[in-house]
KOLKE-208259 format. One record per residue: x, y, z of N, C-alpha, C in turn. Coordinates in steps of 0.001 Angstrom, whole numbers, plus 524288, in hexadecimal, padded with zeros to 5 digits. Example, Ala and Ser with C-alpha at 12.3 -4.5 7.8 and 13.67 -1.06 7.14 Angstrom:
# KOLKE-208259
TORMI    n.px    n.py    n.pz   ca.px   ca.py   ca.pz    c.px    c.py    c.pz
TORMI   83386   7E9C6   81E78   8300C   7EE6C   81E78   83390   7F31C   81E78
TORMI   83232   7F736   81BA8   83566   7FBDC   81BE4   83264   8001E   81EBE
***
This chain:
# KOLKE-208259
TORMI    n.px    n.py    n.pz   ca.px   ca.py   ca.pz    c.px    c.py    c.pz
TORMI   B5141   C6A4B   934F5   B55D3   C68DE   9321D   B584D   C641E   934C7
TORMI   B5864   C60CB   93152   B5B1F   C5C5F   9345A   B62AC   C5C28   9348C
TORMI   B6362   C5BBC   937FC   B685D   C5AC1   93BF5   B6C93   C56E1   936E2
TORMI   B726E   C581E   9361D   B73E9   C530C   93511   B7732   C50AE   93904
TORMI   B770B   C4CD2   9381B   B7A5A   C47AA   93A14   B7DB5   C49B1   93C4C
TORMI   B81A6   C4AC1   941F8   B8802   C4A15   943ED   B8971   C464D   93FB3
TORMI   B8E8D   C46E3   93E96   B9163   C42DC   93BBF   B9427   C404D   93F5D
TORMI   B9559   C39B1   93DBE   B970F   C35B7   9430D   B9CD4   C3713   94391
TORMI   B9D3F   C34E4   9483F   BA308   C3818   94B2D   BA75A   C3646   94630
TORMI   BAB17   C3875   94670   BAFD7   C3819   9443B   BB3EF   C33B5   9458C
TORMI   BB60E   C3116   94327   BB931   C2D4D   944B6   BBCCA   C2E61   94986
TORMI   BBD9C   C32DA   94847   BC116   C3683   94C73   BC0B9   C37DA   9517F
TORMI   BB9B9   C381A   9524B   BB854   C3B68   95605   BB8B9   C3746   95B6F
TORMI   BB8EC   C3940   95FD0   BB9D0   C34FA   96500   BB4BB   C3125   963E3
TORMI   BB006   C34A5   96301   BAA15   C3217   962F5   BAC20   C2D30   95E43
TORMI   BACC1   C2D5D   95A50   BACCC   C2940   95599   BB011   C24B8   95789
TORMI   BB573   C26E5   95AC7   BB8D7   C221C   95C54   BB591   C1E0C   95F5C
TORMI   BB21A   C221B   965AA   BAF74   C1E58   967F0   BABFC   C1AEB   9657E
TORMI   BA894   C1CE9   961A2   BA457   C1A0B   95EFE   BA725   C156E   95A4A
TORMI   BAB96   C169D   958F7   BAF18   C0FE9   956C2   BAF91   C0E5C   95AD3
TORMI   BB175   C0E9D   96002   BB2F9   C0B97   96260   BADCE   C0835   9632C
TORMI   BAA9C   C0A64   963D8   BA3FF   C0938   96467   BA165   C04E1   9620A
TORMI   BA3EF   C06D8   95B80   BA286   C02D9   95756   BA51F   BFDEE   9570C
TORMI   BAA42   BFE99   95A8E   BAE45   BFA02   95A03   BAB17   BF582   960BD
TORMI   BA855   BF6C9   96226   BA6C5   BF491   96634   BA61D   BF5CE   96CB1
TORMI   BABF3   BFA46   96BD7   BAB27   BFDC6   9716C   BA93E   BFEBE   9742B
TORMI   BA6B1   BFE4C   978E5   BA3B3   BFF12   97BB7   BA434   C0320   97ECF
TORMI   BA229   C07AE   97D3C   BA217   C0CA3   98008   B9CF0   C0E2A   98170
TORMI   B9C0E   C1022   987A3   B99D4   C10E6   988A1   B94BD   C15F7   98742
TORMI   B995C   C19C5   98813   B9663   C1E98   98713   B99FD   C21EE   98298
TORMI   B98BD   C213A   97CB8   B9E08   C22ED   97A93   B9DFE   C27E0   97ADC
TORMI   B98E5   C2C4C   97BA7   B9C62   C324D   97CCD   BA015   C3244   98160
TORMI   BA23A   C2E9D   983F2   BA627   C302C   9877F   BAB3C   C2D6A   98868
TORMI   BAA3A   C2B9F   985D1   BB09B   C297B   98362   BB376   C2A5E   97CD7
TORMI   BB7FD   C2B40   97E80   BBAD8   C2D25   97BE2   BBEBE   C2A6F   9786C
TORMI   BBF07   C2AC6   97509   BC4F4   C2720   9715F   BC7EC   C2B79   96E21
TORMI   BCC6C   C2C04   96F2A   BCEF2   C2DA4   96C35   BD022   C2B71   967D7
TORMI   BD343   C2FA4   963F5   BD3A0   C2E59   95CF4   BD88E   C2AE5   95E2C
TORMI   BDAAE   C2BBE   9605B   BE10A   C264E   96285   BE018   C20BA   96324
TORMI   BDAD5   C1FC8   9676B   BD942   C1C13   967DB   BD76E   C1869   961E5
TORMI   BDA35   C127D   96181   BD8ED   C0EDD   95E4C   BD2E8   C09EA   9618A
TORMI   BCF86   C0B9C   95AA5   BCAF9   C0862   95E3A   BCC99   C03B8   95EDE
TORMI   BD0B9   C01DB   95B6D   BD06B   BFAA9   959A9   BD4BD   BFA35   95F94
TORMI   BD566   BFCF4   96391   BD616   BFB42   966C4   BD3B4   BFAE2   96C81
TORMI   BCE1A   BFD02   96AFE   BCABD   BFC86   96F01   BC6F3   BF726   96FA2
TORMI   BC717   BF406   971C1   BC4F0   BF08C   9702D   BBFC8   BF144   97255
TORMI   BBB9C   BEC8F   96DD7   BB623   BEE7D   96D24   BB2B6   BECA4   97102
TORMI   BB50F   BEA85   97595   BB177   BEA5B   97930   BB333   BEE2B   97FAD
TORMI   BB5D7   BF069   97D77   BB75E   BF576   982C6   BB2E3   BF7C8   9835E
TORMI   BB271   BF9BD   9881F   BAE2C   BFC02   98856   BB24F   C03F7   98B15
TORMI   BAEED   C06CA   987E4   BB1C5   C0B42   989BB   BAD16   C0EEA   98D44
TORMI   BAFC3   C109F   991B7   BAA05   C1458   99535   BAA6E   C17FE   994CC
TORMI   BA611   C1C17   995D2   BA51C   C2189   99561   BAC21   C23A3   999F7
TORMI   BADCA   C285E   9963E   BB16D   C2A40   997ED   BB698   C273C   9941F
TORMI   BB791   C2418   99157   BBAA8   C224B   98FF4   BBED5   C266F   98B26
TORMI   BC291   C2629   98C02   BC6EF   C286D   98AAB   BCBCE   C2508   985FF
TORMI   BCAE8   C2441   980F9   BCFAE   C21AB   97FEA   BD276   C2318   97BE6
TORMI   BD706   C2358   97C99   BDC61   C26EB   97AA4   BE002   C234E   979D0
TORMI   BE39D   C24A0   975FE   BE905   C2144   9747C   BE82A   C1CB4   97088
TORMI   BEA56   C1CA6   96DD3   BEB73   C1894   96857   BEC9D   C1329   96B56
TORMI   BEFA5   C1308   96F42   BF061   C0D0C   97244   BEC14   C0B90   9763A
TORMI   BE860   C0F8C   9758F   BE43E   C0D95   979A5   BE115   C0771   976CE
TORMI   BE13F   C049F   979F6   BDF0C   BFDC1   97A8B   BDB95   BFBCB   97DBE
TORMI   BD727   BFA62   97BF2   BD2A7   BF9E6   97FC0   BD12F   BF27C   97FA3
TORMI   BD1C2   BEF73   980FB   BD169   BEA9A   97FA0   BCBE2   BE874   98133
TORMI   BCA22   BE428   97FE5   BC673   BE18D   97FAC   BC30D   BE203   98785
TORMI   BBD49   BE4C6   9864D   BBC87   BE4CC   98AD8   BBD5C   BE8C5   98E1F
TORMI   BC112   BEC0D   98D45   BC219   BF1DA   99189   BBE7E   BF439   99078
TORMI   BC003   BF7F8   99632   BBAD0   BFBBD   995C6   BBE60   C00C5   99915
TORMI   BBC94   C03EE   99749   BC0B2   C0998   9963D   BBBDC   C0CF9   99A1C
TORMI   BBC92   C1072   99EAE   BBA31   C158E   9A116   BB56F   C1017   9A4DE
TORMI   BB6C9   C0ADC   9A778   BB3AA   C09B1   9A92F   BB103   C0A04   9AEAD
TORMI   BB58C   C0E05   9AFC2   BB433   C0FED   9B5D6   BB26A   C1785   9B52E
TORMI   BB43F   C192A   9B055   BB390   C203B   9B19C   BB6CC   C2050   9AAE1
TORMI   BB7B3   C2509   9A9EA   BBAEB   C2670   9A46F   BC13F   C246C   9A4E4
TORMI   BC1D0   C23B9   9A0AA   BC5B4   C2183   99FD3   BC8AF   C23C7   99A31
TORMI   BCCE3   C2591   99BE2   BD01E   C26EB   99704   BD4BB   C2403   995CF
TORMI   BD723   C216B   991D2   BD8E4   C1D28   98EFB   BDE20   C1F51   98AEB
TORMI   BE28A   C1E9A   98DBC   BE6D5   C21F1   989B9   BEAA6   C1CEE   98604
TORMI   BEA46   C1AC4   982C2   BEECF   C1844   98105   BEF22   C1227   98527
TORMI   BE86E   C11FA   986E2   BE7E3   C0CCC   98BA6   BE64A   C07B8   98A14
TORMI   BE848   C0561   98B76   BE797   BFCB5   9889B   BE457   BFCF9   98D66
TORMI   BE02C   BF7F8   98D3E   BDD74   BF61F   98FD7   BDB3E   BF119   98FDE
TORMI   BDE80   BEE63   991F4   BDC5D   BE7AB   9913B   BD6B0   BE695   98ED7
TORMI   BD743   BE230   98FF6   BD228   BDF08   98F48   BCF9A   BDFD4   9935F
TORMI   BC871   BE21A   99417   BC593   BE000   998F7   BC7DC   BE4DD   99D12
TORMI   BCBA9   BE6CC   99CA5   BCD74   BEB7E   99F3F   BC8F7   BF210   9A01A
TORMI   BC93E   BF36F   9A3E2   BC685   BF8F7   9A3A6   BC847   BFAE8   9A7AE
TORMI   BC67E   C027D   9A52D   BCAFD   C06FD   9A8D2   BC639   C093B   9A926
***
């Protein structure tokens, strides 16, 4: 008997947020391990951040600018946080 299909994540689900961010250019490393909350706005992540395994991001004012890179030493969780240009935590 053949198997059907999982249906693709939900707009909703943490998995679907990471994978737009994905489609928008994002650079995530390992996306089962980072996280986006439903608060978080993508059109303010910009599309060449790079995000690392362990990443954490939360809050509607969270701002990622051109070039950051988010968890680049260990995990990193992200509340309502701006982040320059070229900047990383």
């Amino acid at each position: 008997m053949a198997s059907t299909p999982s249906p693709p994540p939900s707009p909703s689900t943490p998995a679907a947020r990471v994978e737009a961010l994905r489609a928008r250019g994002v650079r995530i490393l390992d996306p089962g391990q980072v996280f986006v909350a439903d608060d978080v706005d993508p059109g303010r992540i910009d599309p060449t951040v790079t995000l690392y395994p362990g990443t954490r991001l939360h809050g509607r004012r969270t701002f990622l600018a051109a070039g950051a890179g988010v968890g680049v030493e260990g995990p990193a969780t992200l509340v309502d946080c701006v982040l320059g240009e070229g900047s990383s935590i």
